[in-house]
Structures are given as structure tokens and as C-alpha cells.
BAVO-826525 format. One record per residue (C-alpha): residue in one letter; chain; residue number from 1; x, z, y. Coordinates in steps of 0.001 Angstrom, whole numbers. Example, Ala and Ser with C-alpha at 12.3 -4.5 7.8 and 13.67 -1.06 7.14 Angstrom:
REM residues 2
  r  c    k     east       up    north
  a  A    1    12300     7800    -4500
  s  A    2    13670     7140    -1060
END
This chain:
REM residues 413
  r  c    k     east       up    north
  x  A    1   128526   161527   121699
  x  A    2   128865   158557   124140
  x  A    3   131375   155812   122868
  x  A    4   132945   153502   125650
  x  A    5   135449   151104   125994
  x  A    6   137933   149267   128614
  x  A    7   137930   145206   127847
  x  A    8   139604   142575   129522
  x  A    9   137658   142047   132980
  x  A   10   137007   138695   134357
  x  A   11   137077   139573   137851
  x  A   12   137588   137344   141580
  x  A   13   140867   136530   143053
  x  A   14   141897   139436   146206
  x  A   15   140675   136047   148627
  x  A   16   137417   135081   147069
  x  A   17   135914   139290   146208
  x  A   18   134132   139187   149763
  x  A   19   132911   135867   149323
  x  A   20   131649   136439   145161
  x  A   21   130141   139800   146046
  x  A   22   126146   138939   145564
  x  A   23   123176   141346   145269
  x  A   24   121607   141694   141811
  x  A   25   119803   138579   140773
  x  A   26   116271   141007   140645
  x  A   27   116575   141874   144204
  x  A   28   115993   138264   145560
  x  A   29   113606   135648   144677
  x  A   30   114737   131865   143944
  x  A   31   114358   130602   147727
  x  A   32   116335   134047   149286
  x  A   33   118519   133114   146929
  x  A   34   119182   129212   147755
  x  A   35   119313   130254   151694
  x  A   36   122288   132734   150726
  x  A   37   124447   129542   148474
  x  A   38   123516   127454   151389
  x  A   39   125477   129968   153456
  x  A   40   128095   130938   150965
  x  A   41   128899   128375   148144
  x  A   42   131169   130928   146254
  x  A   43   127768   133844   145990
  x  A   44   127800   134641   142858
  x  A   45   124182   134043   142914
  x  A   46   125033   130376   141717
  x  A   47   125707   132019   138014
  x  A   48   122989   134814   138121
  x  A   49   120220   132976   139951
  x  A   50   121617   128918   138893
  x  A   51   118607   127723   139920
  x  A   52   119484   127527   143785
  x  A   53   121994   124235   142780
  x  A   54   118490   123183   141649
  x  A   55   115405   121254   142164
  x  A   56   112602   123731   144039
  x  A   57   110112   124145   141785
  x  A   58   111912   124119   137928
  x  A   59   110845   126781   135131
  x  A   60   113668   129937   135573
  x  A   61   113346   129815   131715
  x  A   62   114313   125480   131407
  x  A   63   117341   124970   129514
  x  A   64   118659   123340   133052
  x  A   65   118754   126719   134370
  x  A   66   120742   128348   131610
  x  A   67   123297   125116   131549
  x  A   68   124001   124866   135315
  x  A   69   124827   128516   135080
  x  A   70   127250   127815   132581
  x  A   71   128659   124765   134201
  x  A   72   128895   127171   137194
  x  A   73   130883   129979   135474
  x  A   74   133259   127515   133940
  x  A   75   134226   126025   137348
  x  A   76   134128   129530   138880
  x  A   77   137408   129697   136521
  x  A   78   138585   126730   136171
  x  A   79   139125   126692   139929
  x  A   80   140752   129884   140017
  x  A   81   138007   131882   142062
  x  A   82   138045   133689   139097
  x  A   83   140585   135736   136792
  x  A   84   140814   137257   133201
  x  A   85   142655   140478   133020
  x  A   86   145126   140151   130348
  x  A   87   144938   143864   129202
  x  A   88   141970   146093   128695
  x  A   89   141597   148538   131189
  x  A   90   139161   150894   132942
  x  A   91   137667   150082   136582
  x  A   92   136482   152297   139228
  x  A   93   133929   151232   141738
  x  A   94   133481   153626   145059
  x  A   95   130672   153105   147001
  x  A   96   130353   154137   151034
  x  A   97   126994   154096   152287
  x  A   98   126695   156233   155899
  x  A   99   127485   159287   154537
  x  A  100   127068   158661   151030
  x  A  101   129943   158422   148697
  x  A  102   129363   157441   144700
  x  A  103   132298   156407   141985
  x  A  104   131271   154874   139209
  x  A  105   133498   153743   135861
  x  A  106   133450   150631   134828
  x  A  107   133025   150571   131111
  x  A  108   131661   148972   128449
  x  A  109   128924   150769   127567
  x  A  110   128284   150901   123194
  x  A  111   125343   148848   122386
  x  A  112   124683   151381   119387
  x  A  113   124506   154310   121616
  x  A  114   121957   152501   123008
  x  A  115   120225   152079   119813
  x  A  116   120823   155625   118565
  x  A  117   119439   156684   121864
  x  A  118   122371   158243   122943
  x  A  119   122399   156017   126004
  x  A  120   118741   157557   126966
  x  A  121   115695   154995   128866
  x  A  122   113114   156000   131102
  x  A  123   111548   152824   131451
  x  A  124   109354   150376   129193
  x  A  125   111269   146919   129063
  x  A  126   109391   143389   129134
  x  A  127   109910   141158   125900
  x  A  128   110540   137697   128325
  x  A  129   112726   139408   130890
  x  A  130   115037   140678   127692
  x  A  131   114569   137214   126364
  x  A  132   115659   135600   130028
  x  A  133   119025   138401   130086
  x  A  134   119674   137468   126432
  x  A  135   120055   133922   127006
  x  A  136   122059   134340   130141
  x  A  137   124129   136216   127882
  x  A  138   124701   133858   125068
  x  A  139   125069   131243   126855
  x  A  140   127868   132584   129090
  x  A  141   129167   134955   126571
  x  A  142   129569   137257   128987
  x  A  143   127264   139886   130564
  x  A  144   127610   139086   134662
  x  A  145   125570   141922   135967
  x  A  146   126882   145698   135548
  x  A  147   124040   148327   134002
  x  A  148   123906   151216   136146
  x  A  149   124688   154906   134272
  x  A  150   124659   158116   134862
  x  A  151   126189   160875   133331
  x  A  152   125888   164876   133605
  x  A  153   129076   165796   136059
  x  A  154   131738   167350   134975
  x  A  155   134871   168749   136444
  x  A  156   137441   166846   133995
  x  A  157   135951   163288   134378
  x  A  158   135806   164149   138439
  x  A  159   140131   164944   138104
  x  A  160   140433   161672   135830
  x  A  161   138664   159589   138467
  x  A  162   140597   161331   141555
  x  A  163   144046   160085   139740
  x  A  164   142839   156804   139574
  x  A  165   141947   156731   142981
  x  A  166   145523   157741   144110
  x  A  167   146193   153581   143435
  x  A  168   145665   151174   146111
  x  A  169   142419   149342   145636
  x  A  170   141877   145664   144484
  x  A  171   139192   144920   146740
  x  A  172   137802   146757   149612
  x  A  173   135461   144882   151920
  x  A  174   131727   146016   153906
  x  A  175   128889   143920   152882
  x  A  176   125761   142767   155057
  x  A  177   123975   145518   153845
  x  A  178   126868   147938   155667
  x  A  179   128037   149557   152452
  x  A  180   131611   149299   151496
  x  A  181   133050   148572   148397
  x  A  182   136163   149629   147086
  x  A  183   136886   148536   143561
  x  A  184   140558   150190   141922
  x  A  185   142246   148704   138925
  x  A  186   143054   151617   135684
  x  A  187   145433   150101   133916
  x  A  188   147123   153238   133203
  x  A  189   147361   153590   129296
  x  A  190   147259   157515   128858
  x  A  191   144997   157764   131920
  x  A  192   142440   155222   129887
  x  A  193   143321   156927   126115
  x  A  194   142318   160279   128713
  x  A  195   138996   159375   129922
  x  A  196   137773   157435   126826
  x  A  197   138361   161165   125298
  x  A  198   136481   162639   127547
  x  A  199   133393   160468   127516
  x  A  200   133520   161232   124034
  x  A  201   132360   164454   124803
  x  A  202   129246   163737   126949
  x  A  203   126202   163827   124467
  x  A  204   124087   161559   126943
  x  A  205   124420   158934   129257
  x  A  206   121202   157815   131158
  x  A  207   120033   154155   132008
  x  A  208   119568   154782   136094
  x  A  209   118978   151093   136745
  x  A  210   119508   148348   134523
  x  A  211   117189   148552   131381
  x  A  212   116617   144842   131097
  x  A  213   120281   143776   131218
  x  A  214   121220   147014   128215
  x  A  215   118528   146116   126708
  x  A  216   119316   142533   126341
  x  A  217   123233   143433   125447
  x  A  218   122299   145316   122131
  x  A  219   120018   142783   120996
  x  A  220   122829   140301   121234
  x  A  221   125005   142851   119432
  x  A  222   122421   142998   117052
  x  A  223   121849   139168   116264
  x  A  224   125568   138743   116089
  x  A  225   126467   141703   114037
  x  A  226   123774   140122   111730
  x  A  227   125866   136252   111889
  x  A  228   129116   138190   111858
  x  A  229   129838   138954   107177
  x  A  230   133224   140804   108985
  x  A  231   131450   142873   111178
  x  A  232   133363   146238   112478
  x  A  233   131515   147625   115171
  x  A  234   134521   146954   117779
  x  A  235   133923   143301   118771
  x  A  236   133630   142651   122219
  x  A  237   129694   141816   121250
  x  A  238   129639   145640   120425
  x  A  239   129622   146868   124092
  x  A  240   128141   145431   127375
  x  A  241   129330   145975   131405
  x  A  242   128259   148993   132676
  x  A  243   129491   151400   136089
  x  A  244   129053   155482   135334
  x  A  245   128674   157134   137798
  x  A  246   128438   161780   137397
  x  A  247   124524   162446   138407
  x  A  248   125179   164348   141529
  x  A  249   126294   161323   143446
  x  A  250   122852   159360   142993
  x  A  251   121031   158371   145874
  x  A  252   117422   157929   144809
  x  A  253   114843   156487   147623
  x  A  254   111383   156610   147594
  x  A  255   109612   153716   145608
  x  A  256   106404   153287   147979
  x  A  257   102647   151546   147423
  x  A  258   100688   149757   149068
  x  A  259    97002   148167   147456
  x  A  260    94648   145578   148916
  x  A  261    91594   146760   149498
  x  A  262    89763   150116   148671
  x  A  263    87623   148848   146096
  x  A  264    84450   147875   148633
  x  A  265    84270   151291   149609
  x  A  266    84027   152332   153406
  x  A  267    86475   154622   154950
  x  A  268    84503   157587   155079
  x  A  269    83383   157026   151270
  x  A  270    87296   156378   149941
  x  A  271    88246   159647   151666
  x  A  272    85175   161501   150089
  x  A  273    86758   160556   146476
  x  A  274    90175   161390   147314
  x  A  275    89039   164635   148503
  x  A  276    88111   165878   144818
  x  A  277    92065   166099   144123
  x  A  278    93220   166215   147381
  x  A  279    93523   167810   150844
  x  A  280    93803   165420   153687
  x  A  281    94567   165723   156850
  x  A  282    95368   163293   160253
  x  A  283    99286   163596   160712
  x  A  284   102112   162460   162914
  x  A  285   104321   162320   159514
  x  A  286   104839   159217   157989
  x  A  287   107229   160549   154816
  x  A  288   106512   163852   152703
  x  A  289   108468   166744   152979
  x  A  290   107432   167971   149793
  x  A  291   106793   167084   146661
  x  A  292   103148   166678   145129
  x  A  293   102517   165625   148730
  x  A  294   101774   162475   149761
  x  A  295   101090   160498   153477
  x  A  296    98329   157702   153010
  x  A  297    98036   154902   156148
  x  A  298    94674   152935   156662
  x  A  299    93470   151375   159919
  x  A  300    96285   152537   162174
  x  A  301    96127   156341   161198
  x  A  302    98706   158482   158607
  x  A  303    97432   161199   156664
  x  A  304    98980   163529   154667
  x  A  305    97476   163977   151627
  x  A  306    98423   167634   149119
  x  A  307    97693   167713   145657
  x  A  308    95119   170294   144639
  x  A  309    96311   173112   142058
  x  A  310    94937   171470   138854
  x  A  311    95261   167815   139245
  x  A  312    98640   167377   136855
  x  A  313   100213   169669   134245
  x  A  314   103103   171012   135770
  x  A  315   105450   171545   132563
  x  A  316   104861   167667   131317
  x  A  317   107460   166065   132930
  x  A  318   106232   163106   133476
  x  A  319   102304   164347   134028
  x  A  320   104257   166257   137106
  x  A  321   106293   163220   138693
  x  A  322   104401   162121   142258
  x  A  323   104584   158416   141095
  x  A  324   102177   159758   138007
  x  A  325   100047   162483   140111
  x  A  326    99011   159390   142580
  x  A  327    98089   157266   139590
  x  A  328    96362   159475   137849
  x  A  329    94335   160696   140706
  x  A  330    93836   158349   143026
  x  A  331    94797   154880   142436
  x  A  332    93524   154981   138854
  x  A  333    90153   156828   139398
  x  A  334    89494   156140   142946
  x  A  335    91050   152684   143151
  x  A  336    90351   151339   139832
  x  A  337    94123   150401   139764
  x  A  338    94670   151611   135432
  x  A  339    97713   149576   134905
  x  A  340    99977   149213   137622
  x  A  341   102415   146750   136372
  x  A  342    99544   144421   135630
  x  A  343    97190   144619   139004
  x  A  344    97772   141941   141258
  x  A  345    95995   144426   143825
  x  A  346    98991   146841   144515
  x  A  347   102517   146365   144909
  x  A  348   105792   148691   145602
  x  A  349   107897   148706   148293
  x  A  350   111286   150121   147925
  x  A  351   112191   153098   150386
  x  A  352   114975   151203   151563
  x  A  353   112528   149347   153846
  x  A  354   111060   152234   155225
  x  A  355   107559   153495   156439
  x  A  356   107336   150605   159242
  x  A  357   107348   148235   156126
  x  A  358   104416   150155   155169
  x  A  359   102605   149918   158219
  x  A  360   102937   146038   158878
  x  A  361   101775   145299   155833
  x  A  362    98612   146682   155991
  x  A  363    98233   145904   160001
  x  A  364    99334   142341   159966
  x  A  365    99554   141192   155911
  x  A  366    96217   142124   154136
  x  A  367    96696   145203   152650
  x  A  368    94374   147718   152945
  x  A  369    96013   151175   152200
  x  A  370    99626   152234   151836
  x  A  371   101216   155446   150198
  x  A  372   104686   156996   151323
  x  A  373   106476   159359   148182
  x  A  374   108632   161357   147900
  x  A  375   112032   160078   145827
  x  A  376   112530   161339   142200
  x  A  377   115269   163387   141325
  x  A  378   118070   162736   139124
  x  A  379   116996   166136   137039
  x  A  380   113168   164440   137156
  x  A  381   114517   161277   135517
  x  A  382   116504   163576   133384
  x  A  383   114025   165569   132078
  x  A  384   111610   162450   131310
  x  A  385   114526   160382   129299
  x  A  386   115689   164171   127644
  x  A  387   111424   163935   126082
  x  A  388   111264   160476   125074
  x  A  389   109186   159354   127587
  x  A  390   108888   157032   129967
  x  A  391   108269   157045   133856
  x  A  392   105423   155514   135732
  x  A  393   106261   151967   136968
  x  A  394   108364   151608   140048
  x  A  395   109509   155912   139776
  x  A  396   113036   155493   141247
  x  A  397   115032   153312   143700
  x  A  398   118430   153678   143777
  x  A  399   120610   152872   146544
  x  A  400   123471   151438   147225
  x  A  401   122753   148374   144967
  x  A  402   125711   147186   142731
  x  A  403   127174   144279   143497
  x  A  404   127325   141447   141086
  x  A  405   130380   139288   140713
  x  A  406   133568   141647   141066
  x  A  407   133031   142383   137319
  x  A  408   132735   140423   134646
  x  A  409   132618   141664   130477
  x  A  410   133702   138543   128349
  x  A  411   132183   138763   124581
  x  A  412   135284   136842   123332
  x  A  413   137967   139844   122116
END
């Protein structure tokens, strides 16, 4: 059962939370990032992405990069931009997007659950980005950006989070990106004693987003349980920042491809080979309405492209995701594309974007080809983490993004 914990959040001033509020360090590259600080000296993105208050062109992975984003951090306090909670509470985070509404806990999340795979993955993780997270990590002692859960809904945890909301919020401001946050302090004893109880109950939470950053939290918590002789399992080490939000308020997008060229072929011969697993037709469509369909744009023209019966096994759950039916049918076999997060010749375009994306990158950037999905479901991803398996690359992208910078988990106890 899942194990979490409030801790002492380090957490901006009322004045400064607009101002901290910065997208995920993985969203941007270095120079997006440097035109934002530019802009905004007090982004956040000057402790998760340090190397904008650098020289262009220095290794992410220097020791410069790791120190100016601890020399950052400390005057991010020192100045009183930031502020330590002096209690250990909850947090809840609500999220307005257009019609969309999501709240989300603010926990920390147990490092062994993660381990024990109670906290369940869906995705492979890359030794040096770990390595990159764990360093951030140790030498802030603090983990700065929030790994996104999910949880099974249930009627309880809905009630808990409803009295919480009753309070008037800490921070509640609209980002760029026209999504509000609203961010609510629990510092209600028996409501916290009440909902730790009750996550105790849930048999799995499920990484949504974040598998780099949890991963890299429990392999501090395992080097320092290893240093620490008086080890109890409730050190601060023991648990890193995570939001929790009940399944049935993710918003998944489509996560989109587009690929270079069509492996010398001619038009006429690519369509011949797609033909053996799929139907094809001209359309005025640009996204599927269904899934195990698919809408493919070359030279100026969409077509929507149906999977024929036989091309994936329909109970293997990940065998039966889109993502997976595309690669195994098309841009493996027909494309010569066999491992996607290695080929320079494709890349993914998140559905927040949209299909015009799509389309000027083929007409005016050099791509060739570009494929429009439909989004995984929560019950896909599910289903895939429930089997101990993972997802093709690039399955699922959620939306809204979580801010970092209006919470931060402090190893220290």
C-alpha cells in the first residue's frame, strides 16, 4: 500500500509565486531558457536550467552547472524570495486549463514504494539523465521539480481534497500558457493524519510524468541509506516531491511523429508498403477519431490511414497501444525506423502544438512524412504499468504541465 508523507515545503513568498513559476526544465532547451531569465530574473529556471547565468556553449553535466545552481538556490533564500514552512504539511495544487480542472496532492512520494514497485513505471529511464537529476539533487539537497502521480479515484480522497479547498489559496495566478494555478496550504493536523490514512489504502500509484526525477530520488535514498549506520526509513532522503492527482482528471494529448525522408522510396512505392497493414485513404481530417487509426501528411495531402484486422494482438496491452501499432507496422518495417529513441530520422511532436505543427514541418523544415495519433488513455497506461511493461517512446503527453518553483522538498528533516 502507498506510503506518503507531508515535509516542510520550501516554497516562494505570496509576491514572488508569479514571478518563480517556470516550466519544467525538460520542456525548454538551454537558449529558450536564457531568453526567459533575460525576461524574468526570479524564473526558477536559474536553479533547474543554471546554465542560462552561463557561458553559451558549457557541458550541462560541468561541475559549473551544478555549483551556480546551488549558489542560485542559496540566494533564492537568503534573499527571502523563498520560504521554509516550519511544520510539515500537505499541499494541494488545482489546475484550470479551458475547461479542464485537475487537483493534485502534494506529497512526498516513498522512494521504497518506488523500489517495491508499488509506485508503478511505464517508461524505460536513461542512466545519464538519472545521473544529471541525481546530482541536481545532492547538490541542492532538495528535489526542485514535482513527479507527476496518479492514483485510481476514489470518493474519500475526492471529500478530503474538497475540505482543503474550503481554505483560501496561497497563490493563485494565470501563466503564459493561460492555465491557472491555484496552490492551497493543508496544515490541518487531523485533515493530514486523514489523508495520509487514506493513501494508505491505495495499492498503486502510477508515474504519469516524471520517471527521471523518481527515479533519481530513490537512488539518492538508496546511496544515503547505505552512508546513513542509523538508518530508519523516515529521513527526509526517504521520500521525494511529488503532486497526485485521482486518474479521471488526466488530460492526455496526442504525442505525434514526424520522420525525414521515406527511406528513397517514391510516393507511390511508400504507399504500396503501407498498404500491406493498412487502408488509406485521401481525407479532409487531420486528427483520428478512433483509435488504431491513424492520418499520415506527405506533399500537401492528409490521409487517413486504418489498421488492418491482424496487424497487433489486441489483448497485449502494449502490442495494442497506436504509438506501438505504427512502429511495428510502418515506421519499423516500412521506414526502417527499429529504435525510435535512437534514430536521428524521426522526432515527436507533442499534441499540444497541434496538426499545423505537423504540416510546417514537413512543408517548410525537411521532413518528409508526419503521423497524427490518437492520445493514450489513463486505463491504457494503466494496464501497461499493471503488466510490467513498458510503453513505446513518446506514448503520452500530459497537459497542463506542472510548474516548477512553488514547491520545494528539502532532504534536511
Amino acid at each position: 500500500m502507498a506510503r506518503i508523507e507531508p515535509f516542510k515545503g520550501i516554497r516562494p513568498k505570496k509576491e514572488f509565486a508569479t514571478r518563480i513559476a517556470a516550466p519544467p526544465y525538460d520542456v525548454l532547451n538551454s537558449k529558450e531558457a536564457k531568453i526567459v531569465t533575460k525576461k524574468n530574473e526570479l524564473s526558477f529556471l536559474r536553479i533547474t536550467k543554471p546554465e542560462v547565468d552561463l557561458p553559451d556553449g558549457i557541458a550541462l553535466d560541468s561541475d559549473q552547472v551544478y555549483e551556480k545552481a546551488r549558489e542560485n538556490f542559496a540566494a533564492f533564500l537568503n534573499d527571502g524570495i523563498l520560504m521554509r514552512d516550519e511544520k510539515k504539511n500537505f499541499y494541494l495544487y488545482k489546475q484550470v486549463w479551458g475547461d479542464h480542472v485537475q487537483v493534485g496532492l502534494v506529497a512526498g512520494a516513498s522512494a521504497r514504494d518506488y523500489q517495491d514497485d508499488v509506485i508503478k513505471k511505464h517508461e524505460f529511464t536513461r542512466p545519464d539523465k538519472e545521473q544529471d537529476r541525481m546530482r541536481h539533487i545532492e547538490v541542492l539537497n532538495a528535489n526542485t521539480g514535482p513527479v507527476f502521480l496518479t492514483f485510481k479515484q476514489n470518493d474519500v480522497i475526492t471529500g478530503l481534497f474538497e475540505q482543503a479547498l474550503k481554505k483560501e489559496p496561497e497563490y493563485d495566478f494565470v501563466s503564459d500558457k493561460d492555465v491557472r494555478h491555484i496552490f492551497y496550504l493543508v496544515d490541518d493536523d487531523d485533515l493530514i493524519t486523514k489523508i495520509k490514512a487514506e493513501f494508505s489504502k491505495i495499492e498503486y500509484l502510477y508515474v504519469a510524468d516524471g520517471h527521471h526525477r523518481s527515479a533519481a530520488g530513490t537512488n539518492i535514498k538508496i546511496k544515503r541509506e547505505k552512508e546513513n549506520k542509523n538508518h530508519t526509513g523516515d529521513e527526509e532522503y526517504n521520500f521525494f516531491l511529488s503532486v497526485i492527482f485521482p486518474h479521471n482528471q488526466m488530460k492526455i494529448l496526442p504525442y505525434n511523429r514526424v520522420v525525414k525522408d521515406i527511406k528513397g522510396m517514391c510516393k507511390a512505392e511508400f504507399f504500396l508498403k503501407v498498404s500491406e497493414k493498412f487502408t488509406y485513404e485521401e481525407t479532409e481530417t487531420k486528427t483520428p477519431e478512433r483509435y488504431h487509426e491513424f492520418c499520415l501528411y506527405i506533399d500537401g495531402k492528409w490521409y487517413l490511414l486504418k489498421a488492418k484486422p491482424g496487424s497487433f494482438a489486441e489483448p497485449d496491452p502494449v502490442a495494442a497501444l497506436d504509438a506501438a501499432i505504427l512502429q511495428n507496422n510502418l515506421l519499423g518495417p516500412v521506414l526502417g525506423i527499429e529504435n525510435p529513441r535512437t534514430d536521428k530520422r524521426i522526432d515527436f511532436v507533442g499534441g499540444i502544438r497541434g496538426t499545423g505543427e505537423l504540416e510546417r514541418l514537413v512543408d517548410k523544415e525537411g521532413y518528409k512524412v508526419a503521423f497524427s495519433l490518437s492520445p493514450t488513455t489513463i486505463e491504457q497506461l494503466f494496464k501497461v504499468a499493471d503488466s510490467g511493461n513498458v510503453m513505446p517512446p513518446k506514448s503520452t503527453w500530459f497537459e497542463p504541465k506542472l510548474a516548477s518553483g512553488l514547491m520545494i522538498h528539502s532532504l534536511e528533516d
